[in-house]
Biopython code that builds the backbone (N, CA, C, O; Angstrom):
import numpy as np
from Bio.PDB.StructureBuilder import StructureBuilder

atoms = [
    (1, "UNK", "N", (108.723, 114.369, 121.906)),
    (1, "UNK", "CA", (107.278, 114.209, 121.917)),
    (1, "UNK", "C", (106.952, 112.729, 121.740)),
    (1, "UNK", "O", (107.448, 112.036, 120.851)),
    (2, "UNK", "N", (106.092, 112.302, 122.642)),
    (2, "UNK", "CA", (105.838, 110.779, 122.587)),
    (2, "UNK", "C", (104.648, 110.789, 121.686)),
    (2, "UNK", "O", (103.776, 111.647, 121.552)),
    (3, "UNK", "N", (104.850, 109.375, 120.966)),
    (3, "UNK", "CA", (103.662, 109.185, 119.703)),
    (3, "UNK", "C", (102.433, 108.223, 120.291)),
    (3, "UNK", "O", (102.556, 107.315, 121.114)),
    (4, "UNK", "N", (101.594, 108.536, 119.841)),
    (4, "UNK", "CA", (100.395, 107.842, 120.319)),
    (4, "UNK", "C", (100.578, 106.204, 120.144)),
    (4, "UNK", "O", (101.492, 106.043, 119.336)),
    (5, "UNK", "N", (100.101, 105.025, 120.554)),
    (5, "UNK", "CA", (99.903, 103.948, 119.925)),
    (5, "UNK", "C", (98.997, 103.870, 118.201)),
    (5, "UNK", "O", (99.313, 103.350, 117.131)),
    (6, "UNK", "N", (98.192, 104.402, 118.505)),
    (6, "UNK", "CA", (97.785, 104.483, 117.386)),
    (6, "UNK", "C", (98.590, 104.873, 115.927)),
    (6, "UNK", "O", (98.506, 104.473, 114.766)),
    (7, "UNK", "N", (99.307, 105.746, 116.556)),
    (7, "UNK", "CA", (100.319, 106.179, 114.870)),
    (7, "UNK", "C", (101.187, 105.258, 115.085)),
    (7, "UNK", "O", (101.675, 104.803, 114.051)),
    (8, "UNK", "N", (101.695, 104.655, 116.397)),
    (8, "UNK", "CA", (102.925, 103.647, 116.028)),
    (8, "UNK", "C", (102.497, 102.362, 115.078)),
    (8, "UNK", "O", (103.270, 101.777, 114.319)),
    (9, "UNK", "N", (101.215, 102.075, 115.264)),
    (9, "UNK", "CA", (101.108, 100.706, 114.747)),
    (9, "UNK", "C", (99.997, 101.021, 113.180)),
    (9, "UNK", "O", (99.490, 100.069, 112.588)),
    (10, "UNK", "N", (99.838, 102.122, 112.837)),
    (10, "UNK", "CA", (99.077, 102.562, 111.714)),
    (10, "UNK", "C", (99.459, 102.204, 110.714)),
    (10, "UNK", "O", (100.510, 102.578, 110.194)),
    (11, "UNK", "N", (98.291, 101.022, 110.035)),
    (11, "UNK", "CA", (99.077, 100.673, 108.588)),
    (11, "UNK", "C", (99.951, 101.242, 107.631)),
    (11, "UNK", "O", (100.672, 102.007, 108.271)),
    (12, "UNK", "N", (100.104, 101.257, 107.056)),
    (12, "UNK", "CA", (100.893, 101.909, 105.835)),
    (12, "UNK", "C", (100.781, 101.376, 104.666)),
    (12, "UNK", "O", (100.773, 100.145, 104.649)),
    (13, "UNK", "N", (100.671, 102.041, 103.468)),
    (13, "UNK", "CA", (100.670, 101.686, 102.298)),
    (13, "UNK", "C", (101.911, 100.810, 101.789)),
    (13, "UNK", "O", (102.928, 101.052, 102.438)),
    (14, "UNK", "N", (102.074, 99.826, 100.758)),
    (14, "UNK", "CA", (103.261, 99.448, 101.067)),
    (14, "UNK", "C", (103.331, 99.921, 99.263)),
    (14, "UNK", "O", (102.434, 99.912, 98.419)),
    (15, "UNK", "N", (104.511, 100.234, 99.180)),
    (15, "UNK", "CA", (104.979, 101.057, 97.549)),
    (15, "UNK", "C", (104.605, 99.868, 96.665)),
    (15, "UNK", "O", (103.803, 100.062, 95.751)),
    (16, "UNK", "N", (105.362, 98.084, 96.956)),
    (16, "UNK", "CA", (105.180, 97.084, 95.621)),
    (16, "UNK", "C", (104.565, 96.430, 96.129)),
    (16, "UNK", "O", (104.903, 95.260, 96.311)),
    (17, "UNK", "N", (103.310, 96.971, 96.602)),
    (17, "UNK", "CA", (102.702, 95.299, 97.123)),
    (17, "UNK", "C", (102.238, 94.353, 96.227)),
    (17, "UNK", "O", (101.430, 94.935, 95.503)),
    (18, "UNK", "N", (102.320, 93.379, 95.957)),
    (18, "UNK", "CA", (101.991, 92.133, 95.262)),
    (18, "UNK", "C", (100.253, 91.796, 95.352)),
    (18, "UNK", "O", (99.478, 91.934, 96.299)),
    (19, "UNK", "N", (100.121, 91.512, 94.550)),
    (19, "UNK", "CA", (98.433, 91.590, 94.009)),
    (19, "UNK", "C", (98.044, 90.155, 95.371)),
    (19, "UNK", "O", (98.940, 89.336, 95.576)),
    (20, "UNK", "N", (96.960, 90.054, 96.007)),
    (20, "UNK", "CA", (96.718, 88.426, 96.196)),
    (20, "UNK", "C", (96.127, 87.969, 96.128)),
    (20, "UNK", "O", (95.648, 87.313, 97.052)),
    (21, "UNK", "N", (95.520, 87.997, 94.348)),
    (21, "UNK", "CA", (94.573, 87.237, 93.958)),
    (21, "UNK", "C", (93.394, 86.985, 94.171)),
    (21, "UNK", "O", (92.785, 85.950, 93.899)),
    (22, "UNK", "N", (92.896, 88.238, 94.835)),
    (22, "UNK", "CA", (91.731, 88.019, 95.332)),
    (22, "UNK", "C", (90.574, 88.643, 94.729)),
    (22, "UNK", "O", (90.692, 89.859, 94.572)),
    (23, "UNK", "N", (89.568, 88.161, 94.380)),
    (23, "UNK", "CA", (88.831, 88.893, 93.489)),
    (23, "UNK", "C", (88.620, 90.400, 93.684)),
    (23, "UNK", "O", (88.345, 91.082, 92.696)),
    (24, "UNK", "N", (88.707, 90.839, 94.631)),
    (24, "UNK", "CA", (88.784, 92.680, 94.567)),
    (24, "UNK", "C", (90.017, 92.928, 93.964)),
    (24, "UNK", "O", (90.176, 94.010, 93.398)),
    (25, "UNK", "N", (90.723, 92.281, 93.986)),
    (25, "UNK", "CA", (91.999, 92.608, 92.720)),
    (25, "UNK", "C", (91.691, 93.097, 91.443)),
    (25, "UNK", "O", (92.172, 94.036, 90.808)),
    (26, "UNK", "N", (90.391, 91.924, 91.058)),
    (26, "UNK", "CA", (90.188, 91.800, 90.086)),
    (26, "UNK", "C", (89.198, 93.177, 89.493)),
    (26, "UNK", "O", (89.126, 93.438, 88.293)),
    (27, "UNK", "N", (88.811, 93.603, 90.071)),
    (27, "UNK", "CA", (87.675, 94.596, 90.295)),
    (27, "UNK", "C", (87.964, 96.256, 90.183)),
    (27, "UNK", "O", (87.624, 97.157, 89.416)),
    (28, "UNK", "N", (88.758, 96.134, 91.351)),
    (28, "UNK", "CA", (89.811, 97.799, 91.052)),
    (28, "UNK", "C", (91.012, 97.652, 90.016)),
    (28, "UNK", "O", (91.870, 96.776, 90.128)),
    (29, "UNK", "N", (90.980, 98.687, 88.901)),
    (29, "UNK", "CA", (92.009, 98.683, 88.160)),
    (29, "UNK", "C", (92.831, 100.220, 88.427)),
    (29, "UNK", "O", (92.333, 101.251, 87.976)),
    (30, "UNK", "N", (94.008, 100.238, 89.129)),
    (30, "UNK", "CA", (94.273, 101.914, 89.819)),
    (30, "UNK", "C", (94.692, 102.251, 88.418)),
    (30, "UNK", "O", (94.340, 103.410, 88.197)),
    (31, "UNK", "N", (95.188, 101.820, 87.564)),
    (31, "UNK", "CA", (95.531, 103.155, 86.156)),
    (31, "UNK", "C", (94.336, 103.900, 85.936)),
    (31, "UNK", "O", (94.414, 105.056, 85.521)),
    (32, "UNK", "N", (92.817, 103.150, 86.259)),
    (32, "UNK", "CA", (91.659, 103.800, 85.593)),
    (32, "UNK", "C", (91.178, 104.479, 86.875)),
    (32, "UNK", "O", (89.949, 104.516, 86.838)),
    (33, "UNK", "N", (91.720, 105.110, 88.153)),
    (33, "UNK", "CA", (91.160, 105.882, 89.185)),
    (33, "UNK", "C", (91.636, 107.281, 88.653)),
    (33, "UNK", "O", (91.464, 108.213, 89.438)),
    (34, "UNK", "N", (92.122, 107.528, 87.618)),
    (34, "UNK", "CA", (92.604, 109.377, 87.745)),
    (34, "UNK", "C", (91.920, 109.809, 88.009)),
    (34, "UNK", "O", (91.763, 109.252, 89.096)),
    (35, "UNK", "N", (90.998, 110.664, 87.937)),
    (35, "UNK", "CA", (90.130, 111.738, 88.594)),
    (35, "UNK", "C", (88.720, 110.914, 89.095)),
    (35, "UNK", "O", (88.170, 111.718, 89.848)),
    (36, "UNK", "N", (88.184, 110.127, 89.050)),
    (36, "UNK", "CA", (87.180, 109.747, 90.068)),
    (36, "UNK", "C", (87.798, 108.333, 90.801)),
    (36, "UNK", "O", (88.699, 107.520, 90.592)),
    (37, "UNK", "N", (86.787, 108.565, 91.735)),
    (37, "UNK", "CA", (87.312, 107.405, 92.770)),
    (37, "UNK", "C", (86.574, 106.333, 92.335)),
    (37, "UNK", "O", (85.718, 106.582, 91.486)),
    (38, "UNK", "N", (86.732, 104.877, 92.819)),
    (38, "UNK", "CA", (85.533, 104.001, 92.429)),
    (38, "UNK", "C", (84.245, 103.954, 93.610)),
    (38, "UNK", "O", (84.396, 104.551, 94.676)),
    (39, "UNK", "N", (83.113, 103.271, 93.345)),
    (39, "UNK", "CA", (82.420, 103.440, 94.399)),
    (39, "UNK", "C", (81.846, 101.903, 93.982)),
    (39, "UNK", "O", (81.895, 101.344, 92.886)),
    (40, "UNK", "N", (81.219, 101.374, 95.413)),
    (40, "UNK", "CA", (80.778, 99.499, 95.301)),
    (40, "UNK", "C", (79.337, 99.874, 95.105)),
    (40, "UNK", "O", (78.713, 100.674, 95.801)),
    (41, "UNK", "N", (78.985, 99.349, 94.302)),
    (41, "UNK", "CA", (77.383, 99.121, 94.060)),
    (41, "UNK", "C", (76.813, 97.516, 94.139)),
    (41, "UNK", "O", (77.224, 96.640, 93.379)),
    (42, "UNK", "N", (75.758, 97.287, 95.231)),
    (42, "UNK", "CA", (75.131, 95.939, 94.842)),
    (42, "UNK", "C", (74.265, 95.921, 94.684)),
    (42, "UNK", "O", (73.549, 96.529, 95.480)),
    (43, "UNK", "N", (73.529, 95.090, 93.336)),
    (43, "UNK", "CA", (72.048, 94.549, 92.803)),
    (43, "UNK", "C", (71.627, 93.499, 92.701)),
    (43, "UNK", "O", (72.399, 92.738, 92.117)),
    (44, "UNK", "N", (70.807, 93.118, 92.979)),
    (44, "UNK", "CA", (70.202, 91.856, 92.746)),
    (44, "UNK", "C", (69.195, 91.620, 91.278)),
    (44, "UNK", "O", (68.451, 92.384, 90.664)),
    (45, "UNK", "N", (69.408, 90.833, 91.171)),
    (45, "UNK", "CA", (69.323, 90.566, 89.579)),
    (45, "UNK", "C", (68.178, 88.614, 89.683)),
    (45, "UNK", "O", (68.194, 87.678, 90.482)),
    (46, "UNK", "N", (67.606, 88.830, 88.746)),
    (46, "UNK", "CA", (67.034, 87.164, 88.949)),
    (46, "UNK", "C", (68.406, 86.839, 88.322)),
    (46, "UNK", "O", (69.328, 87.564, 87.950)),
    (47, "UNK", "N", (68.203, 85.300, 88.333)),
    (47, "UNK", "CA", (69.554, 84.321, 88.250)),
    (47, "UNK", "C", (69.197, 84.195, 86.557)),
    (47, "UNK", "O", (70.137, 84.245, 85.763)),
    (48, "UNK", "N", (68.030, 84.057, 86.147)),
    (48, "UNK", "CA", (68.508, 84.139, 84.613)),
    (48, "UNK", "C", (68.933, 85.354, 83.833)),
    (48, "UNK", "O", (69.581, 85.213, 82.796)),
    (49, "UNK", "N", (68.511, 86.840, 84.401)),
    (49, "UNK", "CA", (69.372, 87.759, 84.121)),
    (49, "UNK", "C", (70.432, 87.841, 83.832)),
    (49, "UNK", "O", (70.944, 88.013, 82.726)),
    (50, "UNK", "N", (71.108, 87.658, 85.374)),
    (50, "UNK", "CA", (72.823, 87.346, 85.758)),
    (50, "UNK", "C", (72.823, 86.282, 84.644)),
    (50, "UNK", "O", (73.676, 86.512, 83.786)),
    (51, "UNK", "N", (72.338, 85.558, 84.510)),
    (51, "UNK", "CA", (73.238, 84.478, 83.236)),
    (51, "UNK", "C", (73.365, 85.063, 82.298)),
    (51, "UNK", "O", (74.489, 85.395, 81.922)),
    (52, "UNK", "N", (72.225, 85.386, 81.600)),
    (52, "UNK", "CA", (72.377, 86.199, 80.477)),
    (52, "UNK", "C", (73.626, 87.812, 80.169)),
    (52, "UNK", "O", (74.367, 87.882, 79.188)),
    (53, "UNK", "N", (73.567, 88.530, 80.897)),
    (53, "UNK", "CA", (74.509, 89.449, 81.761)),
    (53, "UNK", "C", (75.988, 88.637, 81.435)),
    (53, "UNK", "O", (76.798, 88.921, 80.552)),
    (54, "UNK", "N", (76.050, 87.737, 82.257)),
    (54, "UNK", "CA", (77.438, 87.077, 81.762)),
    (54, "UNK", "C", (77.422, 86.200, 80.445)),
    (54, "UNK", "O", (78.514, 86.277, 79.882)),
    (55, "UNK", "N", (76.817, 85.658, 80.001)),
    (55, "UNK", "CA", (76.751, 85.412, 78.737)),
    (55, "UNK", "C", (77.360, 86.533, 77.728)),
    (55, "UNK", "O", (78.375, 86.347, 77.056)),
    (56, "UNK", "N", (76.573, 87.742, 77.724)),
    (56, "UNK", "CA", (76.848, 88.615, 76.966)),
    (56, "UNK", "C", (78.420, 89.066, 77.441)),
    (56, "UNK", "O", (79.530, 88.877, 76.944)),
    (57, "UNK", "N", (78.074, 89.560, 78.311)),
    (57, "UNK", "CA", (79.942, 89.938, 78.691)),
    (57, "UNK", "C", (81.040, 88.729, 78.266)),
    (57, "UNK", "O", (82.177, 88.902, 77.826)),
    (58, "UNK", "N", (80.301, 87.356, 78.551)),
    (58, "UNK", "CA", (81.671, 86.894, 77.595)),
    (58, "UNK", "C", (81.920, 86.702, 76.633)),
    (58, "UNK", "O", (83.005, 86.253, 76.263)),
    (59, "UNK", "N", (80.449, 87.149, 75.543)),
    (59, "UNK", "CA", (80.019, 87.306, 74.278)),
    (59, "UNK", "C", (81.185, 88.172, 73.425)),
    (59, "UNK", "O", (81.596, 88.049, 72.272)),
    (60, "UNK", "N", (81.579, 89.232, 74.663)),
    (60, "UNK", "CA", (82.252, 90.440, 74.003)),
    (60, "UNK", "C", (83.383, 90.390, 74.519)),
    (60, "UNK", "O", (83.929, 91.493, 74.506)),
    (61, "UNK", "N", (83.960, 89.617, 74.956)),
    (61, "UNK", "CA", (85.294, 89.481, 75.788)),
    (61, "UNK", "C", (85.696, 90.313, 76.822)),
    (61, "UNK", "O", (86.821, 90.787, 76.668)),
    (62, "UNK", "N", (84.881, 90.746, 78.211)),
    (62, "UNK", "CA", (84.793, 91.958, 78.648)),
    (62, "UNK", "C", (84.200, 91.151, 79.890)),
    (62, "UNK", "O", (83.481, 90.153, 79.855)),
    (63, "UNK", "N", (84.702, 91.863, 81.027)),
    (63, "UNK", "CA", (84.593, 91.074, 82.357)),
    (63, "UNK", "C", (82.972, 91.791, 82.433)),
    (63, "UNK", "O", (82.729, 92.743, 81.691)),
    (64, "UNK", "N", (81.873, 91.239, 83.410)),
    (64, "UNK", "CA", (80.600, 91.719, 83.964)),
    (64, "UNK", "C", (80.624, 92.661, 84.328)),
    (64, "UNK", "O", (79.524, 93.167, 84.104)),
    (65, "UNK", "N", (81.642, 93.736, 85.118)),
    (65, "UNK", "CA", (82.084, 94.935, 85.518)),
    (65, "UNK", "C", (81.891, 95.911, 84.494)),
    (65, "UNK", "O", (81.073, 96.826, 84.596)),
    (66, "UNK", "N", (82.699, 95.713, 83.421)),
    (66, "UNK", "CA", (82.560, 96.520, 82.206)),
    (66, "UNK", "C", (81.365, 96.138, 81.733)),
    (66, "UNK", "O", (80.488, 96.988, 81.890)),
    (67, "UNK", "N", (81.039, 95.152, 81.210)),
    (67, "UNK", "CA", (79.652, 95.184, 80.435)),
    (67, "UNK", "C", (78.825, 96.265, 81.223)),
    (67, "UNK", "O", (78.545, 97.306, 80.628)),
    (68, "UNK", "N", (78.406, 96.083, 82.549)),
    (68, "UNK", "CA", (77.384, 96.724, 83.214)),
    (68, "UNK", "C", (77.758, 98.570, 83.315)),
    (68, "UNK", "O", (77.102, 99.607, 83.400)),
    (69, "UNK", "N", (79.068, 98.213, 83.250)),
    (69, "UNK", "CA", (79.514, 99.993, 83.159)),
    (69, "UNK", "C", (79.410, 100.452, 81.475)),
    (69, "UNK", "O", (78.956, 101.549, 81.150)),
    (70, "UNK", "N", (79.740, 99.774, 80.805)),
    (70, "UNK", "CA", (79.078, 99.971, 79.482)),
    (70, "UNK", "C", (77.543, 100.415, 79.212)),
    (70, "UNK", "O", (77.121, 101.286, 78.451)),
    (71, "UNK", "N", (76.888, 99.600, 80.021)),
    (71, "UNK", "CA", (75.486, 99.707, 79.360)),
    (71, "UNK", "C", (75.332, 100.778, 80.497)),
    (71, "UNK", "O", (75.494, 101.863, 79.939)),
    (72, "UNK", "N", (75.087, 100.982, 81.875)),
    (72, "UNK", "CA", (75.073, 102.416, 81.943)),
    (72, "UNK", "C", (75.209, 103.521, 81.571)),
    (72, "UNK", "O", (74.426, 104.463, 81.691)),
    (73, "UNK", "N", (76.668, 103.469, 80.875)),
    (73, "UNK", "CA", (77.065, 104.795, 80.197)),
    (73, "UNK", "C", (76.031, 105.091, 78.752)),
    (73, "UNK", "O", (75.675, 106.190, 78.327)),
    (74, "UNK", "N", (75.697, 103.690, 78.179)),
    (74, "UNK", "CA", (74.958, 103.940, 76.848)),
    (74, "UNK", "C", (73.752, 104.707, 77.410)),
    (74, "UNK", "O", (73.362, 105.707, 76.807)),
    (75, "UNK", "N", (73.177, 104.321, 78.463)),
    (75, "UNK", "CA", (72.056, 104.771, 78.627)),
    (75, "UNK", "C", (71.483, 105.736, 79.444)),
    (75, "UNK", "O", (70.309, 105.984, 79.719)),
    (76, "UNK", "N", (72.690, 106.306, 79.828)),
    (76, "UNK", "CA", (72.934, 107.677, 80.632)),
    (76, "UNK", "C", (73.287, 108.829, 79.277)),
    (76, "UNK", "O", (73.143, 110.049, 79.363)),
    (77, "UNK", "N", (73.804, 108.031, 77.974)),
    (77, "UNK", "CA", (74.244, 108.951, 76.914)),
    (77, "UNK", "C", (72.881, 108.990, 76.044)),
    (77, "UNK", "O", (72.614, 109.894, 75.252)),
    (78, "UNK", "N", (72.145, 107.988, 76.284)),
    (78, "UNK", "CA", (70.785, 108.177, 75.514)),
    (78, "UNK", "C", (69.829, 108.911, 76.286)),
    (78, "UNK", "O", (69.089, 109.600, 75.583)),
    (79, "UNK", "N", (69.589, 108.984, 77.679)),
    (79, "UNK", "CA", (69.137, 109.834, 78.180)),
    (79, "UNK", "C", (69.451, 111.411, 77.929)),
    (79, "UNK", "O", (68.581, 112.277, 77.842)),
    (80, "UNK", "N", (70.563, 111.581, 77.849)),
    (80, "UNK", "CA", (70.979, 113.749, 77.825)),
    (80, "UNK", "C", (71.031, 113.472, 76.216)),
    (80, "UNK", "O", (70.999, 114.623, 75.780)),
    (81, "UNK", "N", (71.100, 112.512, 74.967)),
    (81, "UNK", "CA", (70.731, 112.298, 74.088)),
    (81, "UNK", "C", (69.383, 113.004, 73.492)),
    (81, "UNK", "O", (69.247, 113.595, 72.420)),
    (82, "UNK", "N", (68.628, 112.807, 74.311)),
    (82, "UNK", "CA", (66.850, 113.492, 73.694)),
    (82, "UNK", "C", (66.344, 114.245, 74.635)),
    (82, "UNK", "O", (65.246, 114.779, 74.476)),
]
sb = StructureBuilder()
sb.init_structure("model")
sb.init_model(0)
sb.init_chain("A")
sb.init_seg("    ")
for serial, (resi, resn, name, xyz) in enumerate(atoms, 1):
    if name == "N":
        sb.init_residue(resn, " ", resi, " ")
    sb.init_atom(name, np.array(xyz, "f"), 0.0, 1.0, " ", f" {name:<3s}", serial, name[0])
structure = sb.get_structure()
């Protein structure tokens, strides 16, 4: 049976691939995908927000990613809260 082009040249995952530094590296962490997937969200924010935003996140030693997934969760837990 002859294979399509398409499956001959179909990427493949590679088992050790080496990180390359690229900020989506930085972003997906796969130990923390077990049961949900991640999904990209973008907002726009005024620029003194975002400062403040990172201020605080480096306030707490915690990349902008987490801070903002932090304060969601607080306030998704204060919402079913009352």
């Amino acid at each position: 049976m002859a294979t399509k082009p398409a499956d001959r040249f179909a990427a493949r995952p590679r088992a050790n691939a080496r990180s390359t530094g690229s900020a989506k590296d930085a972003f997906i962490d796969p130990s923390s995908l077990a049961a949900d997937e991640m999904s990209k969200l973008t907002i726009r924010l005024l620029k003194s927000l975002h400062k403040d935003v990172k201020a605080a996140a480096l306030a707490e030693d915690v990349s902008v990613q987490e801070w903002i997934q932090d304060a969601i969760n607080q306030k998704l837990a204060n919402k079913t809260a009352h």
